[in-house]
C-alpha positions in Angstrom: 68.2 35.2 -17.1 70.7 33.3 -19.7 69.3 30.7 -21.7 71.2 27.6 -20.9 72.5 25.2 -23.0 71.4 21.0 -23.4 73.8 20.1 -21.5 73.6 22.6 -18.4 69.7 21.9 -18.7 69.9 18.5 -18.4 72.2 19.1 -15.2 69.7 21.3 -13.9 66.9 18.5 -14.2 68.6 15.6 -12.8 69.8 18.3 -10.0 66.0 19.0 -9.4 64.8 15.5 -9.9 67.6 14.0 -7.4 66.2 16.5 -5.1 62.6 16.0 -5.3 63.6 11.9 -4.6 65.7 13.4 -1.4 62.0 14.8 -0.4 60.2 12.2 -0.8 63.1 10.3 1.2 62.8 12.6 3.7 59.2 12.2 4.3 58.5 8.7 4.3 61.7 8.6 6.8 59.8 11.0 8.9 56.7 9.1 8.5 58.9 6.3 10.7 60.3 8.5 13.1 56.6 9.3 14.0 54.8 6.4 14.2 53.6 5.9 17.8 53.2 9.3 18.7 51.1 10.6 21.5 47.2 10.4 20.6 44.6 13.6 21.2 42.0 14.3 23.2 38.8 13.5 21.3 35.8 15.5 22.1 32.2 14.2 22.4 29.9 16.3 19.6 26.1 16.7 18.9 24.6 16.8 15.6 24.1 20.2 16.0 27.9 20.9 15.6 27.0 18.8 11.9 25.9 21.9 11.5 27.7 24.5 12.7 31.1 22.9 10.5 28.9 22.8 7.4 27.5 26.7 8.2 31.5 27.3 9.0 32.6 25.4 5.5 29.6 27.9 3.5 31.3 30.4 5.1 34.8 29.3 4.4 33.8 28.7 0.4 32.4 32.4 0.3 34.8 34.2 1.6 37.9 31.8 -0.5 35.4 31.6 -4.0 37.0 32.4 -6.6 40.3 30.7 -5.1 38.4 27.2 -4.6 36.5 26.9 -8.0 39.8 27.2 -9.4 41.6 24.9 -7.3 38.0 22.6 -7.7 37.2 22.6 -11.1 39.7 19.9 -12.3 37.0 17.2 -10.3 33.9 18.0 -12.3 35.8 17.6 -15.6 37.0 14.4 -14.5 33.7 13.3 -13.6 32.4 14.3 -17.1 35.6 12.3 -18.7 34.7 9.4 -16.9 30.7 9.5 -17.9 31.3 9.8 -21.0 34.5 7.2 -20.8 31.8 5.0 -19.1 28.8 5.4 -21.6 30.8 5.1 -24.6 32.7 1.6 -23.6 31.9 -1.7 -22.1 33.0 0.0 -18.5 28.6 1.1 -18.2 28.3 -1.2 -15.1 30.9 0.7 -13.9 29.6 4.0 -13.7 27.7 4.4 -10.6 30.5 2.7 -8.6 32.8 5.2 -10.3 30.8 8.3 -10.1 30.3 6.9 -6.0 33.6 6.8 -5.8 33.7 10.7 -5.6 33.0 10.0 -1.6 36.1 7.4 -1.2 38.7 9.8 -2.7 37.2 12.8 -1.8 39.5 13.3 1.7 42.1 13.0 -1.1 41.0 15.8 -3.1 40.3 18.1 0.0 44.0 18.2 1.4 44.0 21.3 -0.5 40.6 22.9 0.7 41.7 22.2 4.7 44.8 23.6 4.4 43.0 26.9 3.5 40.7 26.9 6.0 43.5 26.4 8.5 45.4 28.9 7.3 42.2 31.6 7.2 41.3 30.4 10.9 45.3 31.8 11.6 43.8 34.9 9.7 46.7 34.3 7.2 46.0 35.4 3.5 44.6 32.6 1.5 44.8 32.2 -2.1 44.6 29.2 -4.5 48.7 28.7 -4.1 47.6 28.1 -0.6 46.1 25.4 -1.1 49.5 23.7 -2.5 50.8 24.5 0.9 50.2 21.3 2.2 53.5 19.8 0.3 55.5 21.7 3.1 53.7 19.5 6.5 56.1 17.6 8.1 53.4 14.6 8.1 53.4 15.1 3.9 54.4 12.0 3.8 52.0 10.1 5.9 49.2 12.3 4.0 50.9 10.2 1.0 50.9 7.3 2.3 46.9 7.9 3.2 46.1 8.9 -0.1 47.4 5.8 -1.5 45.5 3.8 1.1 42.0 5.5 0.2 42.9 4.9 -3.8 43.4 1.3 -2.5 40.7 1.6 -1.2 38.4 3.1 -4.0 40.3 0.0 -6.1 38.9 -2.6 -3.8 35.4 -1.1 -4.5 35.8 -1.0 -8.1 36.4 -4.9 -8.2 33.9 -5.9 -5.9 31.3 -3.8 -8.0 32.4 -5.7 -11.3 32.4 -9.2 -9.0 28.5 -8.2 -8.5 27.9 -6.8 -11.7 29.4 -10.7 -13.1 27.5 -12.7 -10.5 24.1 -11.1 -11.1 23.8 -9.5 -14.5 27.2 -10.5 -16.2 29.8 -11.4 -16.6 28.9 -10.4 -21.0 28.7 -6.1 -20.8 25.2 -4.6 -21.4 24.3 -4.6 -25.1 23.1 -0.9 -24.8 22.0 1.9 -22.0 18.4 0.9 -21.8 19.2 -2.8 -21.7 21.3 -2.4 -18.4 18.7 0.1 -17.3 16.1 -2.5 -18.0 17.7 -5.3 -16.3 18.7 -3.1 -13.4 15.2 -2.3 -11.9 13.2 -4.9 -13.7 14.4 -8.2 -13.5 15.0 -10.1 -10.2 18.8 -10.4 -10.4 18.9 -6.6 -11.6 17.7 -6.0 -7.8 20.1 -8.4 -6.1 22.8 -6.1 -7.7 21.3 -3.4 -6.7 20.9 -4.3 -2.8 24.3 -5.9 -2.9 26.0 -3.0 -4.6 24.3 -0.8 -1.9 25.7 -3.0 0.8 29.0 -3.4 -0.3 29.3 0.4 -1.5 28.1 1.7 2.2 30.7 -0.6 4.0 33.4 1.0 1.9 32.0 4.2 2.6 32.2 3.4 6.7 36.1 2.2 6.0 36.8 5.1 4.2 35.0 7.7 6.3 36.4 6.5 9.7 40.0 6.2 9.1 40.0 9.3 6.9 37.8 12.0 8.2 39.7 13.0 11.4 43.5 11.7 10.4 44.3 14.2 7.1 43.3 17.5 9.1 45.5 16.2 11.5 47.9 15.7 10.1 48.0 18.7 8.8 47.5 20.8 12.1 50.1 18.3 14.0 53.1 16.5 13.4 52.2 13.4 14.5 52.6 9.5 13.1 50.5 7.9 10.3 49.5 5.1 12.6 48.1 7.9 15.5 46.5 10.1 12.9 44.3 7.0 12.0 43.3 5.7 15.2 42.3 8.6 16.2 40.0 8.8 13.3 38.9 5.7 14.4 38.3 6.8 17.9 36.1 10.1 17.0 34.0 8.0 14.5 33.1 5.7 17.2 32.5 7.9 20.2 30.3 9.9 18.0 28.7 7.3 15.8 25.1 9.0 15.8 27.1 12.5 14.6 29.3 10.9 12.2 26.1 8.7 11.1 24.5 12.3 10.2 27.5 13.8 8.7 27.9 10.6 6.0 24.4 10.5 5.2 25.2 14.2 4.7 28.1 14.1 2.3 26.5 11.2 0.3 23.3 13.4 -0.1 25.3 16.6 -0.8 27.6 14.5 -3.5 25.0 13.3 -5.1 23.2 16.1 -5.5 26.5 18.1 -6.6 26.4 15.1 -9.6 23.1 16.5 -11.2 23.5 17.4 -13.8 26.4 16.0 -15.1 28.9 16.5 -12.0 28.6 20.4 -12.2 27.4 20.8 -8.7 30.7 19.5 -7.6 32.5 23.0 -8.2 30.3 23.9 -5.1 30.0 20.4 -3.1 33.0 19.5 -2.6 34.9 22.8 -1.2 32.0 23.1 0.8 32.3 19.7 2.3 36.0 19.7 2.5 36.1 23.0 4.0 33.5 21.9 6.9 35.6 18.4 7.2 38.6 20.9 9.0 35.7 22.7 11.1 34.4 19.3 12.2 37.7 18.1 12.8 38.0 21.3 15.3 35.0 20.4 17.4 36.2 16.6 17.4 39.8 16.8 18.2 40.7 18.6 21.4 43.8 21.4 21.2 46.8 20.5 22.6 
């Protein structure tokens, strides 16, 4: 290896940089050449087969441990960033929505976590570079175009939260932690805010959850179009609404547990759940 002068380097990085924008060309071009592709088989399921994916994603986490804490530990330290962002500014009414928001973007963060159990279910060897794998899916660039959706998404949530927090107990910030704490659960207005932000907060868990849940597995597994890959999801949700019902009371219990304390038990939670969201989305989705 030479060491190469400026201007050779700079050659080299507008050569790599001009390639990476052909890629990403490349991938939202195929994301057209997809789009009405031919829609799978979806498969009725019983709560029991909640589960067997969850028994299937403990399994998955064991046997991948050291690999997943180290491709999972960049979320708890987030979540501590943002707690301490949240307690230390004017964002406090913020924080729950944020810290909620864990469940929105959490398909998001999981791309990784599916690809390895897809590739251990091929019996391939599985390390944390697997996890990176998922770059080189012909769908990439629909998984993209998804993620950018669910942050969207998560964005949506965030504003409707504040437009609560300002109707009720705003729009001036807290004066201090026990102040918003007080006026949360003892004044009248601190429980409309509280039901509302419930209500609004489960029906962007439902959007989330049903156009997510099924389409980024399959997108992985199957080069098929954006558009497909979420009605589909769509479609599983809804013939197994009393299953799916389990499995998001599920994921919101396990997340929230996984927060306490201070968003360690998310180094466990959420390869765990992201590992039994592929072994779900095998019972679900029928092989072609």
């Amino acid at each position: 290896m030479t060491i190469k002068n400026p201007v050779e380097w700079g050659w080299a990085q507008l050569r790599h940089t001009a390639h990476a924008i052909g890629s990403v060309g490349d991938a939202l071009h195929h994301v057209q050449e997809t789009i009405h592709s031919p829609a799978p088989t979806i498969r009725k399921i019983s709560i029991s087969d909640v589960g067997g994916a969850l028994a299937q994603g403990w399994r998955d986490f064991g046997a991948c441990r050291a690999d997943v804490i180290a491709v999972c530990v960049i979320y708890p330290v987030v979540g501590l960033i943002v707690a301490r962002l949240a307690f230390g500014t004017d964002l406090l009414p913020l924080l729950f929505p944020v810290a909620s928001g864990f469940a929105l973007l959490g398909p998001i963060a999981a791309v990784g976590l599916y690809e390895m159990s897809r590739q251990r279910e091929q019996r391939k060897p599985v390390t944390w570079r697997t996890a990176f794998d998922v770059v080189k899916a012909p769908a990439f660039g629909a998984i993209a175009v998804l993620g950018l959706l669910l942050a969207a998404i998560f964005m949506a949530w965030l504003l409707t939260a504040w437009i609560i927090y300002a109707a009720t107990l705003g729009p001036q910030p807290p004066a201090s932690a026990s102040a918003f704490v007080h006026d949360l659960f003892y004044t009248q207005a601190g429980w409309v805010l509280v039901g509302a932000g419930v209500g609004a907060g489960f029906l962007f868990a439902v959007l989330a959850m049903s156009i997510s849940v099924v389409s980024f597995p399959l997108l992985l597994d199957r080069d098929v179009g954006l558009d497909t890959a979420i009605t589909t999801s769509v479609r599983a949700v809804r013939r197994n609404i009393i299953p799916m019902a389990v499995w998001g009371f599920v994921v919101a219990g396990v997340l929230l547990l996984g927060s306490l304390p201070a968003f360690i038990g998310l180094v466990v939670a959420i390869p765990v759940l992201g590992h039994a969201t592929w072994h779900l989305y095998r019972r679900m989705v029928a092989r072609p």
